[in-house]
Phi, psi and omega in degrees: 000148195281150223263313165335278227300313170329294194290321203304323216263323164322297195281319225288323177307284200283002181266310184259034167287122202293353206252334165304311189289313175290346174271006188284317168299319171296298098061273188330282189327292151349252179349274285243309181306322170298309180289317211071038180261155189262178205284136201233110190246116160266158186220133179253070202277134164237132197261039163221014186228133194316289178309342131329307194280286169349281133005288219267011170250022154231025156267339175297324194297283166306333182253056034006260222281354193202131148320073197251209166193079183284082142337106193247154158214159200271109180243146170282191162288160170332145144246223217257034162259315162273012174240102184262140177048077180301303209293297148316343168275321227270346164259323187285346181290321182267345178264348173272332162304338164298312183280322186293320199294310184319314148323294191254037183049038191267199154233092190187106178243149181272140167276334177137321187224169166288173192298153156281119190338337184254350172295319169345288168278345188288317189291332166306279181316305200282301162333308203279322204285319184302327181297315196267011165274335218009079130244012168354299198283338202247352188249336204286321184295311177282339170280309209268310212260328159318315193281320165315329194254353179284146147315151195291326190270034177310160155287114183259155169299159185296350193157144213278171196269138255298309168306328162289272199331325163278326166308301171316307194278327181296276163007295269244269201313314173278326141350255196315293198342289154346298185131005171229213222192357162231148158322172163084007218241150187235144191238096176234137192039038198094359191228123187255158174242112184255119141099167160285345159328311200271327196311355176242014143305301182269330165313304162333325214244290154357310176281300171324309179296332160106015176286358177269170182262170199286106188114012187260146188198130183045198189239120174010284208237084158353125203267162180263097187271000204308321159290353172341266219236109158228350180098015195266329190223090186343094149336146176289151171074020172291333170108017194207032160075166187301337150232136183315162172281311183297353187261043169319147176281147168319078203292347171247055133288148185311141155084132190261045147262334184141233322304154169238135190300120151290323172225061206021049187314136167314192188265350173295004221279175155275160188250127201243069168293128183237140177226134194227138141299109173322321199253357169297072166339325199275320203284303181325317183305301204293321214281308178317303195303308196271005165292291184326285176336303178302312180300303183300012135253352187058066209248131169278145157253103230249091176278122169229107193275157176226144135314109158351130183341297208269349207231028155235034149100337207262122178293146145252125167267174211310304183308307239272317198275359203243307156335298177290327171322295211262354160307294169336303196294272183319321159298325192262011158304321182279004184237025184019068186237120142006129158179161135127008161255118178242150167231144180264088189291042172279171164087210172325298205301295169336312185297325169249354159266032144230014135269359162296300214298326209270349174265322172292353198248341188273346200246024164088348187258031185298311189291307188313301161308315164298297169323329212270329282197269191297310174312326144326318190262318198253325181253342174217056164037047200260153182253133168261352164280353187241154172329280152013267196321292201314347234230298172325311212271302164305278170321324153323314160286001174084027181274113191301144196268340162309291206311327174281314147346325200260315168305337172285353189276325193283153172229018149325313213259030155313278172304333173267342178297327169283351147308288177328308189290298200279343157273341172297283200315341185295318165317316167119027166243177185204346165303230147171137013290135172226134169257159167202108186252118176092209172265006196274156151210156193199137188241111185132137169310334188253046148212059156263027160272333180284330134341307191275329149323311193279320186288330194302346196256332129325315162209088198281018155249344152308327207307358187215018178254139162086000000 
C-alpha cells in the first residue's frame, strides 16, 4: 500500500470524527462566549431554487423555537461545476421538493419550470428590501413562492439593479468562503446544514448549547430512521460479519443484475432498483438501509453499479467533496453505519469491485460483496486497489478468491455500468444512491421512504410483515 493509502484511513478517521466534531464545537462555544455574541446562523436563499422555497418557510418557525441571530443573504444559482446536468438537477429539484413539502405540510408544487427571469428579479428586489428591513424571515417564504406563481411570460429586466448585483456577489463571495456551493444552506460554527433535510442536525446542536426557549420539544422535520434496524440484516460492521449467514441472496437469480433476493421474494414480488457507486459515501449509508427495506416488503432487489462521478466526465469540486465527507460522517452516526477510515476507491478500486460485484451477483452474493466492498473502503481503510485488501474482502462475503481474481480479467461488467448509467438518465436522474419501484424513482440515502411508500401501494400486504 502506498504510503497515501498509510495515511489516508488515520487522518479521514480523526478528521470526520465525533469526538473531533465536539472539540471543535466546544472551540466555536468558547470563542463565541468570550466575544458576547448570540448564536449566529447565516443562511443563504436562492429564490429560484425549490428547495429555498421550503427552507424559507421554517424560518419563522426556527427565530421562534431559539435564541438565535439569523443573517440571511440573498444567492444566485451554482456554478456548472457544481451543479452538474443543471437541467436534470434543476426538474429533478423540483419534483423532489414537491414530495418533501407534501411529506412535512409545506408549500409548495411543482409548475413544471423556474420562476421567469422578471419573476426573479421582483422577487431579488423584494427579498433584499426585506432584508434591510428585517423582515426577511416572515416574508421570504411568500416572496419566494410568489416568484414560483408568476406567469412564465414576464418582461425580464435588462439586469438586476446595481445593489442586488452587488449582494449576490458579496452573498456569493462569503458562501464559498464559508465552504459551500448551494442554496437553502445554514452556516452555524463551522457546520453546514442543507435544506430542511439537514435542519434537525442544527436544532440539535442549538439544543445542547441550551439556545432553544422555553417549551421547545423534539425538531421541525424529523430524519426518517424507520429502516435502520429490523434484525434481518447485519450492518457492515455489525460484529456478525456483513451479512447473516443464513439469510443467502438466491443463487439462480436471473441475470448477473441481479436480481439479488434478500429473501427468496416470490416470482410476482416488486423490484427494488438500487443504483449504486463503490465510491458514494451516501451509497455506504444507504446500502445496509435498502437491503433491510426489500426484506421487510418482500421486494426483489436489483444491484445497479455505475462507475463513480468523476471518472464518467462529471467534476466534483473541493468545497463540494469536503461537504460531503463531513455530511456523510454525520448522517451516518445518525443511521448507526460505520464510516471514516477511508481509502478513497476512486480510480482501479471502483473498476475492480464492479467486476468482483458482477461475478458476486452471478454467484448469489451481491448484496453480501456490496456491504463487504463498502464497509472496506468507507469504515476500515482497505485499499481495494491492491490484492490483499480485495481479497479481504471477496472473502467476507463468501466468495472464492481464484473466482474473483479470474472475474477481474472480464470487462463485461463495463457494458453493464453503461447500461446501468443509461437507464438512471431515462429516470431523469444521473446520481447515486437512486431507487426505483415501478415508475416512482428517487435520488439520496435520506429518501427511501418514497421507495417505501411506493412498495407499500405495490404490496400493502407486505407492508407490516418482518
Amino acid at each position: 500500500m502506498s504510503l497515501k493509502g498509510l495515511l489516508s484511513p488515520a487522518i479521514s478517521s480523526w478528521w470526520l470524527s465525533e469526538a473531533r466534531q465536539r472539540r471543535q464545537r466546544g472551540r466555536v462555544e468558547r470563542a463565541r462566549r468570550a466575544r458576547g455574541e448570540p448564536h449566529r446562523i447565516d443562511y443563504f436563499h436562492q429564490p429560484d431554487d425549490p428547495y429555498s422555497a421550503l427552507a424559507a418557510a421554517a424560518l419563522p418557525a426556527l427565530a421562534r423555537r431559539y435564541e438565535i441571530a439569523l443573517v440571511a443573504h440573498v444567492v444566485g444559482p451554482p456554478d456548472d461545476a457544481a451543479a452538474p446536468e443543471r437541467d436534470r438537477l434543476a426538474a429533478w429539484s423540483r419534483l423532489d421538493a414537491s414530495r418533501l413539502a407534501r411529506r412535512h405540510g409545506l408549500r409548495f408544487e411543482d409548475p413544471g419550470r423556474a420562476p421567469s427571469p422578471a419573476a426573479l428579479a421582483v422577487a431579488t428586489h423584494r427579498l433584499l428590501e426585506a432584508s434591510a428591513s428585517g423582515r426577511f424571515v416572515d416574508a421570504a417564504a411568500d416572496t419566494t413562492l410568489e416568484a414560483w406563481a408568476a406567469p412564465a411570460d414576464g418582461t425580464a429586466p435588462p439586469g438586476p439593479p446595481g445593489d442586488a448585483a452587488a449582494h449576490l456577489a458579496a452573498s456569493a463571495t462569503r458562501r464559498a468562503r464559508l465552504g459551500h456551493y448551494l442554496g437553502a444552506t445554514f452556516h452555524y460554527g463551522g457546520e453546514w446544514y442543507w435544506g430542511i433535510d439537514r435542519l434537525h442536525h442544527l436544532e440539535r446542536r442549538l439544543q445542547a448549547l441550551g439556545a432553544a426557549r422555553a417549551g421547545v420539544e423534539g425538531v421541525l422535520f424529523e430524519p426518517d430512521l424507520v429502516d435502520d434496524r429490523d434484525g434481518h440484516a447485519t450492518g457492515a460492521g455489525a460484529g456478525e460479519g456483513v451479512v447473516d449467514r443464513h439469510d443467502r441472496d438466491d443463487p439462480d437469480a436471473p441475470g448477473h443484475d441481479g436480481p439479488s433476493q434478500a429473501a427468496r421474494s416470490p416470482a410476482d414480488a416488486p423490484v427494488l432498483d438500487f443504483w449504486f457507486s463503490l465510491r458514494s459515501p451516501y451509497t455506504a449509508i444507504a446500502a445496509p438501509r435498502v437491503i433491510r427495506l426489500a426484506r421487510r416488503h418482500g421486494a426483489t432487489l436489483r444491484l445497479r453499479g455505475l462507475l463513480p462521478m468523476v471518472m464518467r466526465g462529471l467534476p466534483v469540486p473541493p468545497a463540494k467533496r469536503r461537504y460531503i465527507a463531513a455530511d456523510a460522517a454525520r448522517e451516518a452516526r445518525l443511521h448507526g453505519v460505520p464510516f471514516g477510515r477511508i481509502v478513497d476507491p476512486v480510480g482501479r478500486p471502483a473498476e475492480r469491485g464492479l467486476a468482483v460485484m458482477a461475478h458476486a451477483l452471478r454467484a448469489g452474493r451481491g448484496e453480501a460483496f456490496l456491504l463487504s466492498f463498502l464497509q472496506g473502503a468507507w469504515a476500515e481503510g482497505v485499499d481495494a486497489g491492491a490484492d490483499r485488501g480485495l481479497r479481504g474482502l471477496c472473502e467476507r462475503a463468501e466468495l472464492d478468491w481464484g473466482d474473483c481474481r479470474a472475474a477481474l480479467a472480464d470487462d463485461a461488467w463495463r457494458a453493464d455500468a453503461e447500461r446501468h448509467r443509461t437507464a438512471l438518465f431515462e429516470r431523469g436522474l444521473w446520481g447515486v444512491p437512486s431507487l426505483a419501484v415501478g415508475d416512482v424513482a428517487a435520488w439520496g440515502q435520506d429518501r427511501l421512504w418514497v421507495a417505501r411508500e411506493a412498495l407499500r401501494r405495490t404490496s400493502p400486504e407486505t407492508g407490516g410483515r418482518r
